[in-house]
VOGU-3710 file (C-alpha; in Angstrom, 3 decimals, decimal comma):
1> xxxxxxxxxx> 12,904/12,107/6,553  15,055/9,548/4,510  16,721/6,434/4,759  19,859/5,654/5,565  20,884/2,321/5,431  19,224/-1,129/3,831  20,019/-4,205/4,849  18,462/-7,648/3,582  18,860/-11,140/4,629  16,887/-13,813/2,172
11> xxxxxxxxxx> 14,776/-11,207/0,459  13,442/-11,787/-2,702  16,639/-12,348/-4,728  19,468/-11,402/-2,148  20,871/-13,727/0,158  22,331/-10,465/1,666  22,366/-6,899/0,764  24,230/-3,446/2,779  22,901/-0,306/1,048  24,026/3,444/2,042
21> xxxxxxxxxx> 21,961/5,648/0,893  22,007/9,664/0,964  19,176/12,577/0,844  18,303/13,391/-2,269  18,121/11,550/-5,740  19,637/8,194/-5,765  19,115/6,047/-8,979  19,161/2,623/-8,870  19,828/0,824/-12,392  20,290/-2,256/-14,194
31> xxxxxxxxxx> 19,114/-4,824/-16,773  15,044/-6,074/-15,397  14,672/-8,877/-13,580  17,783/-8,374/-11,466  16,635/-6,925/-8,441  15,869/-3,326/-8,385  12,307/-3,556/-7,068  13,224/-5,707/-4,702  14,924/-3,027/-3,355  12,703/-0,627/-2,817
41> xxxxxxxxxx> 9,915/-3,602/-2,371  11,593/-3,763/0,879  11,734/-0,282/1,867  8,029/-0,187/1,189  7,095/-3,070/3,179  9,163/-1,059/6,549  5,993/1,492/5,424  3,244/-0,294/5,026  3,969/-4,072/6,219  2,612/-4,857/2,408
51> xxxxxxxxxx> 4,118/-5,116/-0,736  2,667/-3,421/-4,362  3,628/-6,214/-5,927  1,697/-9,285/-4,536  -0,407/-10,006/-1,541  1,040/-12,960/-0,324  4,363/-12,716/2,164  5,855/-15,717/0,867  7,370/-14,804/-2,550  8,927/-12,358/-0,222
61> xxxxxxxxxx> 11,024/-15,195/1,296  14,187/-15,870/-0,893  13,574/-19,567/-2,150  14,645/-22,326/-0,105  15,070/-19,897/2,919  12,590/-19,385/6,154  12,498/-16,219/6,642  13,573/-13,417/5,047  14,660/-9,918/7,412  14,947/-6,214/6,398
71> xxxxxxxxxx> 16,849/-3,826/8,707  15,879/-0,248/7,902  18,000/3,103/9,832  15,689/5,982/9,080  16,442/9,763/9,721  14,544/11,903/10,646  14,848/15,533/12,458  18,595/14,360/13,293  17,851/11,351/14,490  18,377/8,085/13,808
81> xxxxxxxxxx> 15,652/5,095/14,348  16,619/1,164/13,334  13,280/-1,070/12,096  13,782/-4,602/12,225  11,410/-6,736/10,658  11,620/-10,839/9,976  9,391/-12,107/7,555  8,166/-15,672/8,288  5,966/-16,855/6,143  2,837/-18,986/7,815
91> xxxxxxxxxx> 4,084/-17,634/11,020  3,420/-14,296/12,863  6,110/-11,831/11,823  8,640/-10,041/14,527  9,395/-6,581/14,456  12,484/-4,835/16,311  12,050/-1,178/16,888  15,542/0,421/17,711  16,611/-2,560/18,907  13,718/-3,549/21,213
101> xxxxxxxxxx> 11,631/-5,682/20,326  7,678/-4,831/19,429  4,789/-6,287/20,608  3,032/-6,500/17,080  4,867/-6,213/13,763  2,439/-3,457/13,435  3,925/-1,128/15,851  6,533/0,130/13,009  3,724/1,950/11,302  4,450/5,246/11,153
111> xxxxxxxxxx> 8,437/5,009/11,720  8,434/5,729/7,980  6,240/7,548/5,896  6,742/6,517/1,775  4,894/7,229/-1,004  5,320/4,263/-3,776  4,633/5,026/-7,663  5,004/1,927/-9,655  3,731/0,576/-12,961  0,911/-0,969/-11,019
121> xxxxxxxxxx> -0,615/1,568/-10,112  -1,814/1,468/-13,303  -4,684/-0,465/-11,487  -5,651/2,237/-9,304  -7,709/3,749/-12,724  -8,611/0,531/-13,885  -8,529/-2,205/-11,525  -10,976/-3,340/-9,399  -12,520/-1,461/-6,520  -10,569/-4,033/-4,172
131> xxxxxxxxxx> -7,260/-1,427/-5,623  -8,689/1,753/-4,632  -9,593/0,827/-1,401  -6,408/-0,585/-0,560  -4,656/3,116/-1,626  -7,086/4,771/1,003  -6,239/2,268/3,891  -2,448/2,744/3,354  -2,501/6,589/2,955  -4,702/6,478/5,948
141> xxxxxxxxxx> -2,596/4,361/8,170  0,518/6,360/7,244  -1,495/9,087/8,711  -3,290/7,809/11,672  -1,332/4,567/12,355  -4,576/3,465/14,401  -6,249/2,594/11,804  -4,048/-0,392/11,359  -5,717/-1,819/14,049  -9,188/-0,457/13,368
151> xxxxxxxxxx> -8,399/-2,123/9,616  -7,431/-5,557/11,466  -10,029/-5,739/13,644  -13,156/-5,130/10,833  -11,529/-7,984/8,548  -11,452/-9,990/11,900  -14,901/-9,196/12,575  -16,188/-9,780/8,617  -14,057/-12,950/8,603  -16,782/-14,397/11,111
161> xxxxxxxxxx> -19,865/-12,992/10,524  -19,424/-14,767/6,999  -18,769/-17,755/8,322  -21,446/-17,360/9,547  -23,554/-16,482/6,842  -22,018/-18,979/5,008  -23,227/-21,944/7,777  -26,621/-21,031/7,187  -26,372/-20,548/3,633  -24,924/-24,207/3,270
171> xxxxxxxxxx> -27,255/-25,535/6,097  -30,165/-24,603/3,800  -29,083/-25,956/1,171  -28,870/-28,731/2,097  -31,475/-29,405/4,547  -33,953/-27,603/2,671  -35,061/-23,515/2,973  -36,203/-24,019/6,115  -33,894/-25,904/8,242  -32,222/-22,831/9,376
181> xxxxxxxxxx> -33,430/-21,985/12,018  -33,263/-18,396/14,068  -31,230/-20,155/16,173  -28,299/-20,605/13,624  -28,110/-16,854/13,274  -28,426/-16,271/17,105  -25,162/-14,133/17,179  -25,700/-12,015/13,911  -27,003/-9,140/15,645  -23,672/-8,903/17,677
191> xxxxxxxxxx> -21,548/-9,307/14,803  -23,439/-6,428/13,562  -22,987/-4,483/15,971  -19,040/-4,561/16,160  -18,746/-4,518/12,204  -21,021/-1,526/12,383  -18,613/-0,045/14,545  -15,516/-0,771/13,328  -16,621/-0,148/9,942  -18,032/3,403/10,503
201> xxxxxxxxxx> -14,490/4,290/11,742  -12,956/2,887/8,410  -15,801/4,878/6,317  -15,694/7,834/8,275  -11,433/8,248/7,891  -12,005/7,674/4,317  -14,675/9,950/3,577  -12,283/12,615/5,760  -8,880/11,648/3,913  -10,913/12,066/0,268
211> xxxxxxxxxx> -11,574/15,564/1,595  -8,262/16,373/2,316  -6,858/14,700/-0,827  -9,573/16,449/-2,848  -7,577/19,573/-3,106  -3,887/18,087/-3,744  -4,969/16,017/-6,384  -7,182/18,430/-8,479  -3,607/20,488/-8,365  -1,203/17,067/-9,427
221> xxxxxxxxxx> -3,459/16,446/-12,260  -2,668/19,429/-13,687  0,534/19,648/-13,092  1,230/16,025/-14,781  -0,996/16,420/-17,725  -0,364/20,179/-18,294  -19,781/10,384/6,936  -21,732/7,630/7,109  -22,334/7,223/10,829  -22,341/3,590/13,043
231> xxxxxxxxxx> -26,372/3,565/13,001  -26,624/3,908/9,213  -24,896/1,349/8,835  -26,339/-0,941/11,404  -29,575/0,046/9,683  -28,109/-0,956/6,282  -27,082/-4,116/7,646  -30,308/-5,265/8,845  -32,088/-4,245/5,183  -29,877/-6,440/3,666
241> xxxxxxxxxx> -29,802/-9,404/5,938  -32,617/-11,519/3,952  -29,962/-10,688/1,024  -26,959/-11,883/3,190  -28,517/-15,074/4,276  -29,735/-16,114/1,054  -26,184/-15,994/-0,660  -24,094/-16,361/2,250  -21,938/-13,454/2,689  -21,909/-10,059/3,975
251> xxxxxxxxxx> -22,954/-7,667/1,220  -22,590/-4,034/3,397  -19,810/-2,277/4,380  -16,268/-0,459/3,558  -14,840/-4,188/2,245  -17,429/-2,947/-0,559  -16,436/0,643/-0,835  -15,221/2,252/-4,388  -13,480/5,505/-4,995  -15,099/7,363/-7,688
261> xxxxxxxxxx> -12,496/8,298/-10,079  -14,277/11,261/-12,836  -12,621/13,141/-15,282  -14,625/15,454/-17,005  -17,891/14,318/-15,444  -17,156/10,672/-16,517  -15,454/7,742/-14,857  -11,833/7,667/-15,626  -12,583/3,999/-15,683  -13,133/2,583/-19,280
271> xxxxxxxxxx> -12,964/6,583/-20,060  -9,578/8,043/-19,783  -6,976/6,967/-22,435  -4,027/5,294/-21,457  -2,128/8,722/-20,969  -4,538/10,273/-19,163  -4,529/6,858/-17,138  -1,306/7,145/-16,251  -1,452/10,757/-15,510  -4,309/10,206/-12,967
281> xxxxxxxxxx> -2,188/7,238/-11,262  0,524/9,431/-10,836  -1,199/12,311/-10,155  -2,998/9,819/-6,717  0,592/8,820/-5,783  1,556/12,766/-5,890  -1,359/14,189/-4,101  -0,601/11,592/-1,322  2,820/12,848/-1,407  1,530/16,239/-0,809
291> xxxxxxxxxx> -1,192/15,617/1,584  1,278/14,004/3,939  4,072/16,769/3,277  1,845/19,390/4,404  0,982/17,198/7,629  4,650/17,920/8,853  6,880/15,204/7,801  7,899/15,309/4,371  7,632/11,183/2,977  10,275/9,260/1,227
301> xxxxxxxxxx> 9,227/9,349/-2,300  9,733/5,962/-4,927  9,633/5,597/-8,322  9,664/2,294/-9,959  10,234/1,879/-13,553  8,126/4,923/-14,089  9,642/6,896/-16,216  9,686/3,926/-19,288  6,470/4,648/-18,809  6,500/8,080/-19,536
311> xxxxxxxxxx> 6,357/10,397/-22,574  8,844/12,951/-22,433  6,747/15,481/-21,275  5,169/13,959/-18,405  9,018/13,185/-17,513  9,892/16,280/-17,528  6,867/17,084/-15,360  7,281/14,830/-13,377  11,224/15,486/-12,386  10,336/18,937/-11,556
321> xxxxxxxxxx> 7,123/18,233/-9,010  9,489/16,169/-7,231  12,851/17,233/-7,428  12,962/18,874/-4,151  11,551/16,033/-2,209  14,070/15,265/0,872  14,451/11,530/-0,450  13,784/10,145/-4,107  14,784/6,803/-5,124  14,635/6,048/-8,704
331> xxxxxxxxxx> 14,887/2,452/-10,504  15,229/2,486/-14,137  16,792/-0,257/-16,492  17,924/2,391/-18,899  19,993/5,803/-17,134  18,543/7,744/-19,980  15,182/7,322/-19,246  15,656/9,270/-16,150  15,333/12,802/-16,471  18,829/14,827/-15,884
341> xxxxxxxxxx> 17,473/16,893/-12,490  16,932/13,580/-10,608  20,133/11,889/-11,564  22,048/12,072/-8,080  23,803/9,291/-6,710  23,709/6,029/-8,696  23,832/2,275/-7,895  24,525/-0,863/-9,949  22,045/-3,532/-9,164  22,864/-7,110/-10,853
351> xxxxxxxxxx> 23,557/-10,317/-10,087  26,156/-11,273/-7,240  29,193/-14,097/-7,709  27,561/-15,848/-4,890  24,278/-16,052/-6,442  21,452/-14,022/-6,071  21,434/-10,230/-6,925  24,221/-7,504/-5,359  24,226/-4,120/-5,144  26,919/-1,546/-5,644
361> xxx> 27,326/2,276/-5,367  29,113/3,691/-9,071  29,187/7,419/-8,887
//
């Protein structure tokens, strides 16, 4: 699988933007701040419908323009597939899927499978738990599309049971510790019934996915730094319920979820040095990279600004895990940086006579 073609229209910096690309190594390059992560920003969000970079669609939206579109030709076993997608900020977002459109922007999942390393992902060792579960969900859904919806339809389902929660929790407060009645919290037992459900899905995929990863990642480490079911957590939902409706907000379920992240028996979290940091963000990214590989369709594989990043060695190390990949696409601010076996085809990326940023093929 690879891509093709990129085309932008009021992304980010580019008011418009026609990209070839080839299999194989492509570097993109130029000074920062002048659009190279916007690039592949874009061919991320065809992935995922998300961006690593923020959370929000708007700063996606070139300023002073309404929506911003990304036209993606992928490749794969011959054959060619165009994604459309128009991002409208505040609006629901329109997807085109060779040319027809989609019901739900969400029906592209799964046209392309990518695997993003950026310096970010720094996060993924020492963020916040909110990080790691966001790397399961989008390694799952490029799996098991599904689970997009599964994933929509828990947040849908927590997004009312707290305001529920949080109804009662005011109404008290208020009107004293007694004023809620049973009657306020009439329909609790329902909502717990479909977040149960929809959130034993999400736990179960996880705890499956961790399984398979388990294996790949043990092996990318390495090589960089030389089920609960739906009744448990009914049950678990009821214990806590006095706890819930005291503060207000649902305290169980996989919104609360962390990935344990050891090395050497301890958490790599306010444990691992900044090297071995990086090596066990990178060595996530690569065992996703794997995982999905061995599941049939080889991914697209990014890296942004990583290799600044890098000692020598790990660059080194790095180049080699992935040099055969069927699609690497590099950004870098300084050629040099970029280790020799991953310097393919290269691509100027600066700022355009009309304004904005351009991009031009060099080599």
């Amino acid at each position: 699988m690879y891509v093709r073609r990129l085309e932008l229209h009021d992304f980010r910096s580019y008011i418009e933007a026609e990209v070839d690309l080839d299999p194989g190594s492509s570097v993109l390059m130029g000074p920062n701040g002048h659009g190279k992560t916007n690039l592949v920003e874009a061919i991320g969000y065809v992935a995922t419908l998300g961006s690593h970079r923020v959370a929000t669609e708007a700063p996606l939206v070139r300023e002073g323009a309404q929506r911003a579109v990304i036209r993606c030709t992928i490749v794969h076993d011959g054959r060619e597939l165009l994604v459309e997608l128009e991002i409208a900020p505040g609006k629901a977002n329109r997807a085109r899927i060779g040319r027809a459109p989609a019901t739900r922007a969400r029906d592209v999942l799964g046209a392309l499978r990518l695997v993003l390393f950026a310096p970010e992902d720094l996060a993924l060792v020492r963020g916040d738990p909110a990080e790691r579960r966001r790397y399961l969900d989008d390694l799952l859904v490029q799996r098991q599309p599904r689970f997009a919806g599964v994933r929509a339809d828990y947040d849908r389902v927590l997004k009312q049971r707290n305001a529920l929660l949080r109804t009662a929790f005011l109404a008290r407060k208020v009107n004293g510790r007694n004023a809620a009645g049973a009657n306020d919290l009439s329909t609790l037992d329902v909502w717990d019934l479909h977040l149960a459900g929809y959130g034993a899905q999400l736990v179960g995929a996880r705890l499956d996915l961790c399984a398979a990863l388990g294996t790949h990642l043990a092996k990318s480490y390495d090589a960089v730094s030389a089920g609960r079911g739906e009744a448990q957590l009914q049950a678990a939902l009821v214990a806590a319920r006095p706890s819930e409706v005291e503060r207000g907000v649902t305290l169980v379920g996989p919104h609360r979820d962390d990935l344990a992240l050891t090395l050497r028996d301890l958490p790599a979290k306010g444990y691992a040095s900044h090297g071995e940091s990086w090596s066990f963000a990178l060595a996530l990214r690569l065992a996703s990279y794997e995982l999905l590989r061995a599941e049939g369709i080889e991914p697209v594989l990014v890296l942004d600004d990583v290799f600044a990043e890098l000692d020598s060695g790990r660059r080194e190390r790095l180049a080699e895990l992935v040099g055969g990949a069927s699609q690497v696409l590099v950004t870098c601010a300084v050629p040099e940086d970029v280790p020799a076996s991953l310097r393919g085809a290269r691509y100027a990326v600066g700022d355009a006579v009309s304004g904005g940023s351009s991009v031009s093929r060099v080599d």
